[in-house]
Each structure stands twice: as structure tokens, then as C-alpha cells.
N, C-alpha and C positions, 0 to 999 in steps of 0.2 A: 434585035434585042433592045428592051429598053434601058434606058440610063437616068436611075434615078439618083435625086441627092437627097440628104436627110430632111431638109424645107420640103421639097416636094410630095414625100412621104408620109410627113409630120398630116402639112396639108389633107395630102388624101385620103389619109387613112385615123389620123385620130379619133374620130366621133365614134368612127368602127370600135377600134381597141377600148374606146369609154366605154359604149355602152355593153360591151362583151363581158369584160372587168366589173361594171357593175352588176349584170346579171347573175354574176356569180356570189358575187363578194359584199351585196346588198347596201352596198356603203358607199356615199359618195367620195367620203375622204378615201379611203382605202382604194376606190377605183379612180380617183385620181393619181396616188401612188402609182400602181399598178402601172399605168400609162406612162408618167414620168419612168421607170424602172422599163419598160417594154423600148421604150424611144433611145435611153441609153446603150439598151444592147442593139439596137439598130445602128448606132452609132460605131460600137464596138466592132460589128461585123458590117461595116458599110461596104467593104473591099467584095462581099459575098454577094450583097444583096445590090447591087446597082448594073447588075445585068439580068435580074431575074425579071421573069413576065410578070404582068400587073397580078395575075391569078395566083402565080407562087410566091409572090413578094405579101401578098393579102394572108395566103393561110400559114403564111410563115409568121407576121405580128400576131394572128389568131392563137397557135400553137402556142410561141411564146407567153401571150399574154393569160390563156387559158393555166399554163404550166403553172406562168408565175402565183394567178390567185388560189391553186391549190398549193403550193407551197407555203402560200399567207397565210390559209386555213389552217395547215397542220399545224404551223408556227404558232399560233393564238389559241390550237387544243379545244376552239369554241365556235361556233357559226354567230357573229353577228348578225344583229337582225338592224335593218335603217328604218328611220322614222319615215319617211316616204320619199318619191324619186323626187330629185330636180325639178323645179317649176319650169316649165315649157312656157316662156314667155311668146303673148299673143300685141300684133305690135297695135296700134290706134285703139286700143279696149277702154272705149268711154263708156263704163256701168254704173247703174244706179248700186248702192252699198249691198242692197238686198238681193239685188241678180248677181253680186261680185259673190257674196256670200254663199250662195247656190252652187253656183260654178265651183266654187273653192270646195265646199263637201262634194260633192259630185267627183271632182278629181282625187278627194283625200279618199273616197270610198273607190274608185276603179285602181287607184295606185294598189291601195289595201290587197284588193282583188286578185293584182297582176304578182305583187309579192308573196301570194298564197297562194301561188299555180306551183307543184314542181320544178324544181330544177331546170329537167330537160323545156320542157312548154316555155317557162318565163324567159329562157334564154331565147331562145325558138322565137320567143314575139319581141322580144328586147331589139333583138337583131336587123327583124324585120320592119317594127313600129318607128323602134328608137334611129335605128343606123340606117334606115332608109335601103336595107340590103335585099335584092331579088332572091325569090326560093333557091333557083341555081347558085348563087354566090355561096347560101348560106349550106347547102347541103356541100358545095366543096369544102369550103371552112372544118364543118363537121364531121366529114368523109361517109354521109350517108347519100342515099340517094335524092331525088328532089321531090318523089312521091313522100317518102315519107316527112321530109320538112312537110310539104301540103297538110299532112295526115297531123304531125303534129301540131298545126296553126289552127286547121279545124278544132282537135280536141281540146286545146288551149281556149278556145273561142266558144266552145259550147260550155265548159270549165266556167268561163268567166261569166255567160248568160247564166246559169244557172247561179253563181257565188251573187251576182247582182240581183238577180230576181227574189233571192233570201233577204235582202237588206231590205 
């Protein structure tokens, strides 16, 4: 069994629980909450979770953090919508003004894009793009199978070819 402590967990597992939180809750402040509020209760039930397997200790932040941004939802009566994701910074990016320019619409128009997929799909590539998570992680996470994440990543992806090819 493994034995983990709240640093090693924080570690492993925060980018996950971000971008989970975010895919839901469209907000980067609000998915950062979400996170800080998810970490707490890891903390709270550390005694629970420091012999669970990497797999169950993963859809246990999942569950939590999922639970917690519907709870934020109903609490706010309203679905925020966020001006667009987090810049993914690119490291040595020496651009002329006009290629930086490009690049910038370019991302503001696929972000657009990715926030105008469904629910289920946005989370689906969130998971996959943002968290760096394999089909299999992600369909345990969601308790579906792993064909159907594929099925969802496809539909997501032909969703977004088509939403880009309109622009």
C-alpha cells in the first residue's frame, strides 16, 4: 500500500484537480478555490487517504473536487462564464509583435472554441489536454468506460474542427 503525505499529493495531483475545477466552473478564480477547498479536505481526512492506491486516492480528489464545483454552482444560482483559459506559457518565445499577435487570436479563438464544447466533451479534453491524463485514468475518474472517453475526445475534436473551420 502506498503512503502518502498531503506535499506529495498536493504535488501529484493538483494540476489534475485545477484543471477538473476549471472545466467545470469556467473560472480560473473559482477553480482555484475549488483546489485550495479540495486540499483542505485532503487534509481533514489525511488519516483515510495515506494508504489508498494512487487510482483511489486520484478519483477520490476527482469526486471531491467535482462535488465541490457543483455545490459552487447551485450556491451562485448562475453558471459563470470566464473570459478565457489561463495562458500556457511557451518558454524562449522570441516573436516578432505581428507573429505574437497571430498566435494570441489564434489561442483566444480555440480557447473560445474549447468553452463552447459541452460540458461533458470540455471536461473530457480539459482532462486530457490540460492534466496531461491517459483515456484510462480519465474514464476511471468518471466511472465510464475507456471507449467511451475515446468516443468523447473524437466528438469533441470533430465539434472543435467544425467550430474553427466557421471562424
Amino acid at each position: 500500500m502506498a503512503q502518502w503525505e498531503l506535499e506529495s499529493i498536493y504535488k501529484s495531483f493538483s494540476r489534475m484537480v485545477y484543471w477538473a475545477a476549471y472545466a467545470v466552473t469556467k473560472s480560473e478564480s473559482d477553480a482555484c478555490d475549488i483546489v485550495q477547498e479540495v486540499f483542505i479536505r485532503a487534509l481533514k481526512y489525511s488519516d483515510k487517504l495515506k494508504d489508498m492506491e494512487e487510482a483511489q486516492l486520484k478519483a477520490w480528489l476527482y469526486r471531491v473536487c467535482v462535488n465541490l464545483c457543483i455545490d459552487s454552482k447551485r450556491k451562485l444560482k448562475h453558471e459563470q462564464l470566464a473570459d478565457e483559459l489561463p495562458e500556457v506559457s511557451v518558454e524562449n518565445e522570441a516573436e516578432l509583435p505581428e507573429i505574437s499577435a497571430i498566435n494570441e487570436e489564434s489561442r483566444r479563438t480555440v480557447r473560445q472554441a474549447v468553452e463552447a464544447l459541452p460540458d461533458i466533451y470540455r471536461e473530457t479534453v480539459m482532462l486530457h489536454y490540460f492534466s496531461g491524463l491517459q483515456y484510462d485514468e480519465i474514464a476511471r475518474l468518471q466511472g465510464v468506460s475507456e471507449g467511451t472517453i475515446k468516443s468523447r475526445i473524437s466528438r469533441a475534436k470533430a465539434r472543435l474542427c467544425k467550430s474553427l473551420e466557421r471562424r
